[in-house]
C-alpha positions, 0 to 999 in steps of 0.5 A: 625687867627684861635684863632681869629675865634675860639674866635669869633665862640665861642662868637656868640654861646654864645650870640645866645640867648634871654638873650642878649637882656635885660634891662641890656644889651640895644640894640634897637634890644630889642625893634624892636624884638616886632614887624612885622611892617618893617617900625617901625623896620626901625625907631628902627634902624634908631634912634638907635645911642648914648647910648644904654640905651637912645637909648633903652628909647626913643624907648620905649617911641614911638607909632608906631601905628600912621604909621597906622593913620593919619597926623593929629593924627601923629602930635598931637601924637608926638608933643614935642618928640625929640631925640638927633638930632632930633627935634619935626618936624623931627620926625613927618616928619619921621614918616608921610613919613614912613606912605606914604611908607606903602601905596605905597609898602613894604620896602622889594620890594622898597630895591629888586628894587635897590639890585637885579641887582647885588646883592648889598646892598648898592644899595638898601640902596640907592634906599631906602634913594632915595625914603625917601626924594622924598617922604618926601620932607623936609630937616633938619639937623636932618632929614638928619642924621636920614636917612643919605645921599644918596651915593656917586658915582664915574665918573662910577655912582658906589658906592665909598668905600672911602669917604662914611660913614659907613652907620652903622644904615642901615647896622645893620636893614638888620641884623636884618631883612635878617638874622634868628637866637635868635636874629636876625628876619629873616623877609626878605626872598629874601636878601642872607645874604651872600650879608650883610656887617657888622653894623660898630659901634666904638666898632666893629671897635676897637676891629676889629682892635685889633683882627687884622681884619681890619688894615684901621685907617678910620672909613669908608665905605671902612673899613666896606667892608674889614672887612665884607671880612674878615669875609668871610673867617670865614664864606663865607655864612654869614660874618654878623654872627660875628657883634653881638659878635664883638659888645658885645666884645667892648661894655663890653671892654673884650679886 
C-alpha cells in the first residue's frame, strides 16, 4: 500500500491546480467553481452525471439566475431545456423548488440539522432529499433521479451500507463545498472533512479496484464506506482528498 499511497499523494499534488478544470478536461466542477449560490452549485452536481463533456455543456447552457425570479419567469426561462432523464417539467420543478429553499434557510443549515447529531453525512443528505420532495411536492421518473431517493434504513431506523446506492452526485457536492484547496470550494465551514465519503464514480471504483483498495464487486453504498476507510489510512483527516486523482486516473485509463 505504500506505493499505492505514494502514487496517489503524488497525483493530488499534481492535479491540486486551475488547469484541471478546462474545456479539455470537463467536470462540471468547472462550471460550479463560477459561483456562490450553494443552491446553484447543488444542481451542478446534481445534473452532473453521463459524459462529462455534455455534462459540462448543458451546464453552461442554464440560467441560475431565475433561483432569484420568480415561477413565472422560472417557467418561461426554462421552457423546452431538457437533460438526459429530465424533461421540461423536471427542471422547471427543480429549480422552482431550489427557489422555495432559498427563502426558507440555507443548504448548510438544512444539511447541519440532520449531520451534526452524530456527524453523519449520509444523515444530512437524507435531511436534505427529505425537504426537497416536501417542498416540491412532485413526483417523476426524472425527478426522482435527479434528487435520488431517500435512504434506506434498517429495523433500528440506521442508514443501511447495503442495498443503498452510491449517492455519488451528493457525495461529490460535499466535496466540493466542506473541502478547500485549487480545486475544491471550501464554502461550508461547519462540516469536518474528515466526516466526508468518497464521490464513487465507475472510474473511482475501477481503479480502486485495481490499486487493490476496495475488493467489494458491488457498486454500492457499502463499497463507498470501505474505501473512504481505506483512504483514511492514508489520511485520517481528509480521505476525500484522493477522489479527484483516483477519478482523473480512470477517466484518462492511466491504469
Amino acid at each position: 500500500m505504500k506505493d499505492v499511497k505514494k502514487l496517489l499523494d503524488s497525483e493530488v499534488c499534481n492535479r491540486n491546480n486551475d488547469f484541471e478544470l478546462s474545456y479539455d478536461k470537463p467536470d462540471p466542477l468547472l462550471v460550479a467553481s463560477r459561483y456562490k449560490d450553494e443552491y446553484a452549485i447543488l444542481l451542478c452536481a446534481l445534473f452532473g452525471y453521463g459524459k462529462a463533456s455534455l455534462i459540462v455543456k448543458f451546464l453552461d447552457s442554464l440560467d441560475f439566475e431565475l433561483l432569484n425570479e420568480n415561477e413565472e419567469k422560472i417557467d418561461k426561462g426554462l421552457d423546452k431545456y431538457y437533460y438526459r432523464f429530465q424533461n421540461s417539467n423536471d427542471i422547471k420543478v427543480i429549480f422552482k423548488t431550489f427557489r422555495r429553499l432559498k427563502q426558507i434557510d440555507s443548504l448548510n443549515n438544512l444539511f447541519w440539522d440532520g449531520y451534526k447529531k452524530e456527524n453523519n453525512i449520509l444523515e444530512g443528505i437524507d435531511t436534505l432529499i427529505e425537504k426537497i420532495y416536501k417542498i416540491a411536492n412532485y413526483n417523476s421518473q426524472g425527478f426522482t433521479f435527479l434528487v435520488s431517493s431517500r435512504l434506506k434504513r434498517d429495523k433500528q431506523n440506521s442508514i443501511k451500507h447495503i442495498g443503498n446506492a452510491p449517492y455519488k452526485r451528493w457525495n461529490m457536492f460535499l466535496r466540493w463545498m466542506v473541502r478547500d484547496d485549487n480545486l475544491d470550494l471550501g464554502l461550508w465551514d461547519k462540516i469536518d472533512k474528515k466526516d466526508l465519503l468518497i464521490p464513487l464514480d465507475t472510474h473511482t471504483f475501477k481503479v480502486s479496484q485495481k490499486l487493490g483498495l476496495l475488493d467489494r464487486k458491488t457498486y454500492d453504498l457499502k463499497s463507498v464506506v470501505q474505501l473512504t476507510n481505506k483512504l483514511k489510512k492514508f489520511d485520517k483527516n481528509d480521505p476525500v482528498k484522493y477522489d479527484f486523482a483516483l477519478y482523473r486516473i480512470g477517466q484518462e485509463k492511466l491504469i
